[in-house]
ChimeraX commands (.cxc) that place a marker at each C-alpha (Angstrom):
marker #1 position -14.55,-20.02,36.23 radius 0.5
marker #1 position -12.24,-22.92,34.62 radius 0.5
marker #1 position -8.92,-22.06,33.21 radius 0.5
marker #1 position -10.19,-22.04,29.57 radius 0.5
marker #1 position -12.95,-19.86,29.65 radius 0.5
marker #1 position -10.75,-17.28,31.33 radius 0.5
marker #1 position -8.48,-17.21,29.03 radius 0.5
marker #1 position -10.92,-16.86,26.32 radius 0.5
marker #1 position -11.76,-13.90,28.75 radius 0.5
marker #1 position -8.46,-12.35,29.07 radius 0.5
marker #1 position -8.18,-12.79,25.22 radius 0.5
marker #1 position -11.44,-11.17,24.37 radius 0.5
marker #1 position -12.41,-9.17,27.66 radius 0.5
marker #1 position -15.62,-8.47,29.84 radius 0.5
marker #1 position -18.87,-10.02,28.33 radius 0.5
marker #1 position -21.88,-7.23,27.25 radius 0.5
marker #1 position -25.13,-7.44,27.16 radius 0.5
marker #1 position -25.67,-10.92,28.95 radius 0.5
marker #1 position -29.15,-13.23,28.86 radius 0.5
marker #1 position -29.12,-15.92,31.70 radius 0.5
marker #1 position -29.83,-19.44,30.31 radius 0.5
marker #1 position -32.79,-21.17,31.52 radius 0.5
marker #1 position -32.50,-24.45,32.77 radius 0.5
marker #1 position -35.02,-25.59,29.98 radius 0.5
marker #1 position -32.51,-23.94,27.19 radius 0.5
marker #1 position -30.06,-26.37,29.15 radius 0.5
marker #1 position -32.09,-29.36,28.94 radius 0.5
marker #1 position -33.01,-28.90,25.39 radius 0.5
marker #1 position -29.46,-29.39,24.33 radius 0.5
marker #1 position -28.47,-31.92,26.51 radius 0.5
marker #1 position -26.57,-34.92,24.39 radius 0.5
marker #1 position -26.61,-32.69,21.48 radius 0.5
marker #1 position -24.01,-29.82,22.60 radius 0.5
marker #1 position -20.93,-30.78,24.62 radius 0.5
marker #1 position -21.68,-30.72,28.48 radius 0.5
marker #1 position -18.90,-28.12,29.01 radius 0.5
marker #1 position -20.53,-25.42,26.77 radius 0.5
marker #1 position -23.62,-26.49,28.82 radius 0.5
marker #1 position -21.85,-25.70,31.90 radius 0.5
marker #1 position -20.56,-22.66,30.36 radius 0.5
marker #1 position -24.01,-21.47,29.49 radius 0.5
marker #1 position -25.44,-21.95,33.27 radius 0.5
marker #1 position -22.47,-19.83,34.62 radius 0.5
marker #1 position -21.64,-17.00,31.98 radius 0.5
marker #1 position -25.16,-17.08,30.11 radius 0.5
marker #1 position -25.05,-16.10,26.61 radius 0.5
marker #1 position -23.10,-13.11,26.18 radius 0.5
marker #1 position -21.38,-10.71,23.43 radius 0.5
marker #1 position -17.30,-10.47,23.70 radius 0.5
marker #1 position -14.91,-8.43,22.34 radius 0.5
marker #1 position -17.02,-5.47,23.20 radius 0.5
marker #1 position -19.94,-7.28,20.78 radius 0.5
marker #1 position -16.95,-8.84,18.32 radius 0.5
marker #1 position -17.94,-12.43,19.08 radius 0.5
marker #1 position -21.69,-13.61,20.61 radius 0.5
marker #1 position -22.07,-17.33,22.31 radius 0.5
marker #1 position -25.87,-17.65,21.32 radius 0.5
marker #1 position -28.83,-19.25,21.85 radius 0.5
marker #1 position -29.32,-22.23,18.74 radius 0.5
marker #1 position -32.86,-22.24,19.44 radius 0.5
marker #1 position -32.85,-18.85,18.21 radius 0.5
marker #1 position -31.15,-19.77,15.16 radius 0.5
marker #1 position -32.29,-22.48,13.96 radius 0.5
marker #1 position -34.14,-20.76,11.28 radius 0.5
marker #1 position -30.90,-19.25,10.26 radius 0.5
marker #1 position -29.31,-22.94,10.03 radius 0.5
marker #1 position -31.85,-24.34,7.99 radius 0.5
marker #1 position -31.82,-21.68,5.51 radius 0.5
marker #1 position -28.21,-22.17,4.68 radius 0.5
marker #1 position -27.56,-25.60,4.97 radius 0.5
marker #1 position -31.43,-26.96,3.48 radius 0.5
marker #1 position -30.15,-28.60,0.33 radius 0.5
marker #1 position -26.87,-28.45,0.86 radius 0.5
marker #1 position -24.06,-31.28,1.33 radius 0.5
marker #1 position -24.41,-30.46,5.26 radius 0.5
marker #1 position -27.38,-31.32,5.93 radius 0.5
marker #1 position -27.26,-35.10,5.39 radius 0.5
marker #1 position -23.41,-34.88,6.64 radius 0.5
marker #1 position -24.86,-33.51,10.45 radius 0.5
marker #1 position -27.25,-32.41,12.90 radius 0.5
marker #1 position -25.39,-28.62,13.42 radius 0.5
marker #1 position -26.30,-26.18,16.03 radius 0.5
marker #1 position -25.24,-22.58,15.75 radius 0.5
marker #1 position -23.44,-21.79,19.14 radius 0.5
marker #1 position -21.97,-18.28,18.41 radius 0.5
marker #1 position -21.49,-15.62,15.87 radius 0.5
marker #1 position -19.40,-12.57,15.39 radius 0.5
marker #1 position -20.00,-9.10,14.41 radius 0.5
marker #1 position -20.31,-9.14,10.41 radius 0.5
marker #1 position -21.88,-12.23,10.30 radius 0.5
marker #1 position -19.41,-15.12,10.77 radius 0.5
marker #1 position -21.02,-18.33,11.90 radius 0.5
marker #1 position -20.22,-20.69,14.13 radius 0.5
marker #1 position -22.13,-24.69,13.53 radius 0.5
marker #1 position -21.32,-26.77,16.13 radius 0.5
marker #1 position -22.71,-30.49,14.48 radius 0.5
marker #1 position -23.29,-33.29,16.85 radius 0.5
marker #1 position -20.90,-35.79,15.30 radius 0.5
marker #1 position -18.24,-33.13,14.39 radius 0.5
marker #1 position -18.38,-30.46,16.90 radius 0.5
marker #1 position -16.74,-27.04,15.38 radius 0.5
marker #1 position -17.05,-27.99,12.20 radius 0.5
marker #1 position -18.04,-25.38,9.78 radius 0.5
marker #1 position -17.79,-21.58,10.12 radius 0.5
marker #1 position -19.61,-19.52,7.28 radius 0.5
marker #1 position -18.52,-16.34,6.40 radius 0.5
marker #1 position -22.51,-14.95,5.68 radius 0.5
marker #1 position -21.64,-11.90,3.60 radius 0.5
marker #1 position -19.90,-13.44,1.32 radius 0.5
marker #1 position -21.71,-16.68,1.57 radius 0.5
marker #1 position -18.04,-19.26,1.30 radius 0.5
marker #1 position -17.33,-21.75,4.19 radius 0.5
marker #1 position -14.57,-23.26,5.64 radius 0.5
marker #1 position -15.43,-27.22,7.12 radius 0.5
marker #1 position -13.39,-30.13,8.45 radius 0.5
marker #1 position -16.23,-32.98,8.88 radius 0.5
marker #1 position -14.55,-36.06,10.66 radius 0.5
marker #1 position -16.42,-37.70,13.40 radius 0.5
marker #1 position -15.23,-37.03,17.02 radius 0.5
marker #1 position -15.57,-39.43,19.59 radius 0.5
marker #1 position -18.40,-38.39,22.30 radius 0.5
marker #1 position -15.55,-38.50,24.97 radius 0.5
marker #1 position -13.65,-35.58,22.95 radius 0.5
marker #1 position -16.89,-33.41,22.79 radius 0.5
marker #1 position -15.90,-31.03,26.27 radius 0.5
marker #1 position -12.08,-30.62,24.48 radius 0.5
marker #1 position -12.93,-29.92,21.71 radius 0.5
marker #1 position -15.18,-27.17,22.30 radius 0.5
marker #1 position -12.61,-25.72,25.20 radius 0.5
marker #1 position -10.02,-26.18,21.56 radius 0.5
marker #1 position -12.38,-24.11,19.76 radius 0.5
marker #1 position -12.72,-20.93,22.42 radius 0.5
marker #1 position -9.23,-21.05,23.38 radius 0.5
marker #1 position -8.47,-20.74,19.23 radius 0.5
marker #1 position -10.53,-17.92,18.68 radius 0.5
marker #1 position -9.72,-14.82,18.27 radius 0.5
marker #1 position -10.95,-11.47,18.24 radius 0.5
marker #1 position -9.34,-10.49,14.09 radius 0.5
marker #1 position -11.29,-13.74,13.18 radius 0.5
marker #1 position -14.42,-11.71,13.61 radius 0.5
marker #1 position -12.92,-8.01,12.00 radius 0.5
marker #1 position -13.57,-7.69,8.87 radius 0.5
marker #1 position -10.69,-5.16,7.04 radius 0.5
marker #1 position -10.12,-3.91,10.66 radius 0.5
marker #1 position -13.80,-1.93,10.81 radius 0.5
marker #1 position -15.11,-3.14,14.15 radius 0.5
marker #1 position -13.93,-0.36,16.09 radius 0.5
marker #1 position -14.53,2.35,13.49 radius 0.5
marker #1 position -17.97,0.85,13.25 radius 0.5
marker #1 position -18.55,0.94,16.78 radius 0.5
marker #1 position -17.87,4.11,16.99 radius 0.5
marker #1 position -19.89,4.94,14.60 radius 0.5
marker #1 position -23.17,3.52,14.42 radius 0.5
marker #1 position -23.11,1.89,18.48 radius 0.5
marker #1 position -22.57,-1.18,19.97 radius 0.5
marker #1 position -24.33,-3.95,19.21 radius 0.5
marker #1 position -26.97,-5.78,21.08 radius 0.5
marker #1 position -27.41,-9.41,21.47 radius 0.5
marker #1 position -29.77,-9.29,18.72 radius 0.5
marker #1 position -28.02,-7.35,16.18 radius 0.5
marker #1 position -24.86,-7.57,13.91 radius 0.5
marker #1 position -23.23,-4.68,11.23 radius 0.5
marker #1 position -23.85,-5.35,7.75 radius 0.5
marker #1 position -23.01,-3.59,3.92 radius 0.5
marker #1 position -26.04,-2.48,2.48 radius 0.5
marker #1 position -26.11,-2.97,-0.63 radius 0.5
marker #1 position -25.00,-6.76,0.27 radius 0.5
marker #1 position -21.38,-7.20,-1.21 radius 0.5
marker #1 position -22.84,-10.27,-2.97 radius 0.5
marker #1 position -25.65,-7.70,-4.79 radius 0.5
marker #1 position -22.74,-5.23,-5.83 radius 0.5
marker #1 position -22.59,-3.44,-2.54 radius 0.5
marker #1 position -19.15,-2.05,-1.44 radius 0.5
marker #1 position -17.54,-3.03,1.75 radius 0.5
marker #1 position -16.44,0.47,3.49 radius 0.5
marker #1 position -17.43,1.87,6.95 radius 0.5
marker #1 position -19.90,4.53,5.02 radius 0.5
marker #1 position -21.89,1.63,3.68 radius 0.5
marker #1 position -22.21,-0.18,7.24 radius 0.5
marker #1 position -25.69,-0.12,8.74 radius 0.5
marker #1 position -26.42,-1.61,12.01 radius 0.5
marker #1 position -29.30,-4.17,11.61 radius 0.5
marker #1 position -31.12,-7.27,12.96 radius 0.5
marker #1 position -28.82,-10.21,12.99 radius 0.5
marker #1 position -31.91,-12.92,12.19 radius 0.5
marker #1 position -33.60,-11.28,9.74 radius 0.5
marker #1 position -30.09,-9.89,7.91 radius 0.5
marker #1 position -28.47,-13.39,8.39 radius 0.5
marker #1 position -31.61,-15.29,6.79 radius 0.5
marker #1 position -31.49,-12.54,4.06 radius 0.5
marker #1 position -27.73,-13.15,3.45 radius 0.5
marker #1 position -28.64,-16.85,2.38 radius 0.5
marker #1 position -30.96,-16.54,-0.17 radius 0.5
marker #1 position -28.76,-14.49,-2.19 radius 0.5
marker #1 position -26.09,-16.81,-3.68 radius 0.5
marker #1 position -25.67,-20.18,-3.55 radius 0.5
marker #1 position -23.24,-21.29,-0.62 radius 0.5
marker #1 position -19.61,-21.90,-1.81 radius 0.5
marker #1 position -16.40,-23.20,-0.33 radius 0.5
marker #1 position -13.48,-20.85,0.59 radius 0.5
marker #1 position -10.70,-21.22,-2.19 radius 0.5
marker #1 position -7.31,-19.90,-1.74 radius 0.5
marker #1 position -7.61,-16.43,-3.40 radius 0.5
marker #1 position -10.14,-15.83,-1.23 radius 0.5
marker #1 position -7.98,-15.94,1.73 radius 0.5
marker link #1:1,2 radius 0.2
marker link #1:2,3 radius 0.2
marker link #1:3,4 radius 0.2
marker link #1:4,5 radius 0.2
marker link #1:5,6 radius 0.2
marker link #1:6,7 radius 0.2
marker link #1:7,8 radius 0.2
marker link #1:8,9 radius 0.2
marker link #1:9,10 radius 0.2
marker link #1:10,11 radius 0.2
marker link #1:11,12 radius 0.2
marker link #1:12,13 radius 0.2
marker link #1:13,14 radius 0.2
marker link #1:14,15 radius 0.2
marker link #1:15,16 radius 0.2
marker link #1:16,17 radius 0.2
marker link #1:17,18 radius 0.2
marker link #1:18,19 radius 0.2
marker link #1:19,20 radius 0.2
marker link #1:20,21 radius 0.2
marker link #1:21,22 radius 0.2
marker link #1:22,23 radius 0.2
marker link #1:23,24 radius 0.2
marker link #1:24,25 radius 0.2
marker link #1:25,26 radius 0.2
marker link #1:26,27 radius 0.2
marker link #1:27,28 radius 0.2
marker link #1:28,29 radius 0.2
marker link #1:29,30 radius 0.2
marker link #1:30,31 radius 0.2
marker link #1:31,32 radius 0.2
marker link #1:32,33 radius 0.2
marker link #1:33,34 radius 0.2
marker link #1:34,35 radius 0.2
marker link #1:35,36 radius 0.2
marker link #1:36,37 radius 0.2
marker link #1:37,38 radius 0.2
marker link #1:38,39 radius 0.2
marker link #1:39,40 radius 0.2
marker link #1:40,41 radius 0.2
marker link #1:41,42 radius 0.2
marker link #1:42,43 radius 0.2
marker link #1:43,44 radius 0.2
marker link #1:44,45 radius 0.2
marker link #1:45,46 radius 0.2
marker link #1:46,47 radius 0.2
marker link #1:47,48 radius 0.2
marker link #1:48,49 radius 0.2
marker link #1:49,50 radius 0.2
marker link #1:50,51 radius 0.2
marker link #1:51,52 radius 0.2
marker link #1:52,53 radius 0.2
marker link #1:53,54 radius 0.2
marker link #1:54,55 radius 0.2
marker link #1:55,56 radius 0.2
marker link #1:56,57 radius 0.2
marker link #1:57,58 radius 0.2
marker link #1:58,59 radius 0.2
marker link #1:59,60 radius 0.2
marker link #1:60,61 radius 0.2
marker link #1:61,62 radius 0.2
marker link #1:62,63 radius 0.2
marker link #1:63,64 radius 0.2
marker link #1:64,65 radius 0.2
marker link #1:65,66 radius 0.2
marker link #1:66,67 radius 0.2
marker link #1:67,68 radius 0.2
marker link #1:68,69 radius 0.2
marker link #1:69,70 radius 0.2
marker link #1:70,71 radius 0.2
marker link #1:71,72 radius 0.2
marker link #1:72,73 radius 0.2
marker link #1:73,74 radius 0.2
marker link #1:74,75 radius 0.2
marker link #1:75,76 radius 0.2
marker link #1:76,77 radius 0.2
marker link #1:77,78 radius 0.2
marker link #1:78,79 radius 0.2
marker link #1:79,80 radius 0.2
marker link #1:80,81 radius 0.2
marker link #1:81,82 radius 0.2
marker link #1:82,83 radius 0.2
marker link #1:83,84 radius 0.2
marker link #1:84,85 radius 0.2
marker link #1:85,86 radius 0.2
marker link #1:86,87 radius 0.2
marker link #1:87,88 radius 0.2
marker link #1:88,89 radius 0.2
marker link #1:89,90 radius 0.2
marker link #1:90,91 radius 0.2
marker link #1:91,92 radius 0.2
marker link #1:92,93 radius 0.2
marker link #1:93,94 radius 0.2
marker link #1:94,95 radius 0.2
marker link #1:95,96 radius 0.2
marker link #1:96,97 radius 0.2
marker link #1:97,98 radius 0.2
marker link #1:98,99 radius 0.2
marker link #1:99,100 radius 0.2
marker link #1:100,101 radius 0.2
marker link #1:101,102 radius 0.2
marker link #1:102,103 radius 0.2
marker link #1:103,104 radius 0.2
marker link #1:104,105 radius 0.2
marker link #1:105,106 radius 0.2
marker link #1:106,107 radius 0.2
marker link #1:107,108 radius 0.2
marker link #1:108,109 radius 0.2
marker link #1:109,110 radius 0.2
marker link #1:110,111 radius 0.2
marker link #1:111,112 radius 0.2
marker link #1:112,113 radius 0.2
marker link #1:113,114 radius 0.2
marker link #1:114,115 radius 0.2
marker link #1:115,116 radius 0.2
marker link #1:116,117 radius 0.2
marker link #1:117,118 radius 0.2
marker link #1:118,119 radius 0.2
marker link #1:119,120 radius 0.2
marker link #1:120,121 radius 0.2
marker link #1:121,122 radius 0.2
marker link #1:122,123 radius 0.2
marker link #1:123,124 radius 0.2
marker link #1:124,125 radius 0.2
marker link #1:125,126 radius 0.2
marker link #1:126,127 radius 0.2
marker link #1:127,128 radius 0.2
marker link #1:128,129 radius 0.2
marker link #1:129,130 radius 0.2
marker link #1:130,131 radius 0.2
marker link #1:131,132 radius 0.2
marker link #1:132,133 radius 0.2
marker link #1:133,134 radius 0.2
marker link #1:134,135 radius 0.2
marker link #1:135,136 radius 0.2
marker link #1:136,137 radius 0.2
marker link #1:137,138 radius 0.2
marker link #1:138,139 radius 0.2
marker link #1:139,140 radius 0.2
marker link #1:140,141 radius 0.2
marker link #1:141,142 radius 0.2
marker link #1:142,143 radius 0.2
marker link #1:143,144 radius 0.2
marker link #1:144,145 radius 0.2
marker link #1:145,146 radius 0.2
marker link #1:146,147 radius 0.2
marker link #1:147,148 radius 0.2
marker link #1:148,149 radius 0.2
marker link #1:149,150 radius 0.2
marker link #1:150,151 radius 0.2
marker link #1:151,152 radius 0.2
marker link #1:152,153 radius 0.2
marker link #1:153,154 radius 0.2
marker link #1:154,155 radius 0.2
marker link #1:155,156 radius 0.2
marker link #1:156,157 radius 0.2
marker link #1:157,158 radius 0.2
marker link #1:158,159 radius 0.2
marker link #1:159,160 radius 0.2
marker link #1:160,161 radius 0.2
marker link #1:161,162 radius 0.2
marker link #1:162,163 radius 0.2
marker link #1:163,164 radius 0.2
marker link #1:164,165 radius 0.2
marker link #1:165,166 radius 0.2
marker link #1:166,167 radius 0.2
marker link #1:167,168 radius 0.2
marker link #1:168,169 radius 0.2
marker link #1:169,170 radius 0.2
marker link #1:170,171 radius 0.2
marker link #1:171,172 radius 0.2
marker link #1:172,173 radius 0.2
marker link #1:173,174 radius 0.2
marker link #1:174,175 radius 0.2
marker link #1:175,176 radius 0.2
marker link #1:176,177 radius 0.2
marker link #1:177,178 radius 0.2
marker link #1:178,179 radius 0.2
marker link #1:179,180 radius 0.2
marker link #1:180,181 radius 0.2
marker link #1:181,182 radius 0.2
marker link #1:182,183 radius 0.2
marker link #1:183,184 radius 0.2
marker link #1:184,185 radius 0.2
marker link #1:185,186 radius 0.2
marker link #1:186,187 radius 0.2
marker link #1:187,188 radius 0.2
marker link #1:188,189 radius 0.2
marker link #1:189,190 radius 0.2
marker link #1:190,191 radius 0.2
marker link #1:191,192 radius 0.2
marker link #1:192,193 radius 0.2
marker link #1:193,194 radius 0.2
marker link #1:194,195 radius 0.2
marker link #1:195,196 radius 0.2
marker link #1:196,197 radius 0.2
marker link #1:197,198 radius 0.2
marker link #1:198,199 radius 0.2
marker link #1:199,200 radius 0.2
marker link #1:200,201 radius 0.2
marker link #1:201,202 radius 0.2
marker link #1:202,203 radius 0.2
marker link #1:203,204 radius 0.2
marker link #1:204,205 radius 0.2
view
């Protein structure tokens, strides 16, 4: 294990609920994800951290989820983006293959946050070890629930995230008794058809 990765470890601790990557997952992504998330992928697999606050994913898996928020969007003609991990309450991670860690959407409240400049292809490994070794686990809380939901309603699988129902963007209210436990997919595909997809301003941070 490489310096980075475990100190994104020691930051976020043992990985749950791991899938080993085929090689073919591997190959499929070759020159379009950075060859050190590649590398990443073969040793660690994809894995929740955080006890299931932050997921590296599989894209292929997602893709459906990329194309329903970006299709008509400014994004799509800006980049070719790959979703390469997610956290907990929906909180996406696009990794595009001229901009690397570009865009993060926050899904239940359907605003982004985006820095589109073109990186170098020789930058491509740094970048990515920038963007693990700058996350951090109260990125992925929202209002400090993880734990209470946790307890609650379970850990999550690989497959699932914890979500308002209502949605907060059809009225819903965003407290640990209106937390549900639910497929991350489906709820994340759901998520975009609501509202239209809208940039972070500063009163919402």
């Amino acid at each position: 294990m490489d310096r980075v990765f475990a100190r994104f470890i020691e930051k976020f601790g043992a990985p749950i609920d791991r899938q080993e990557v085929p090689s073919s997952s591997i190959e499929r992504y070759r020159g379009k994800l950075p060859d050190q998330l590649l590398e990443y992928w073969a040793e660690h697999g994809w894995c929740g951290y955080g006890e299931g606050i932050f997921w590296l994913v599989n894209p292929q898996e997602y893709e459906g989820v990329v194309s329903s928020w970006l299709e008509g969007t400014k994004f799509e003609e800006l980049d070719c983006y790959h979703l390469i991990a997610r956290g907990a309450f929906g909180d996406l991670y696009f990794w595009g293959e001229k901009t690397g860690a570009s865009l993060k959407i926050a899904s239940i409240v359907s605003r982004y946050i985006t820095h589109a400049s073109a990186i170098p292809a020789d930058q491509m490994d740094k970048r990515l070890q920038s963007f693990l070794i700058g996350m951090d686990v109260k990125y992925n809380d929202y209002d400090e629930l993880f734990r209470p939901a946790r307890k609650k309603l379970g850990t999550l699988n690989s497959d699932e995230m914890y979500a308002f129902t209502p949605a907060l963007m059809l009225g819903g209210v965003d407290t640990l008794e209106h937390l549900e436990k639910v497929k991350a997919i489906e709820h994340l595909t759901l998520l975009s058809q609501i509202t239209e997809l809208q940039p972070y301003s500063f009163s919402d941070i």
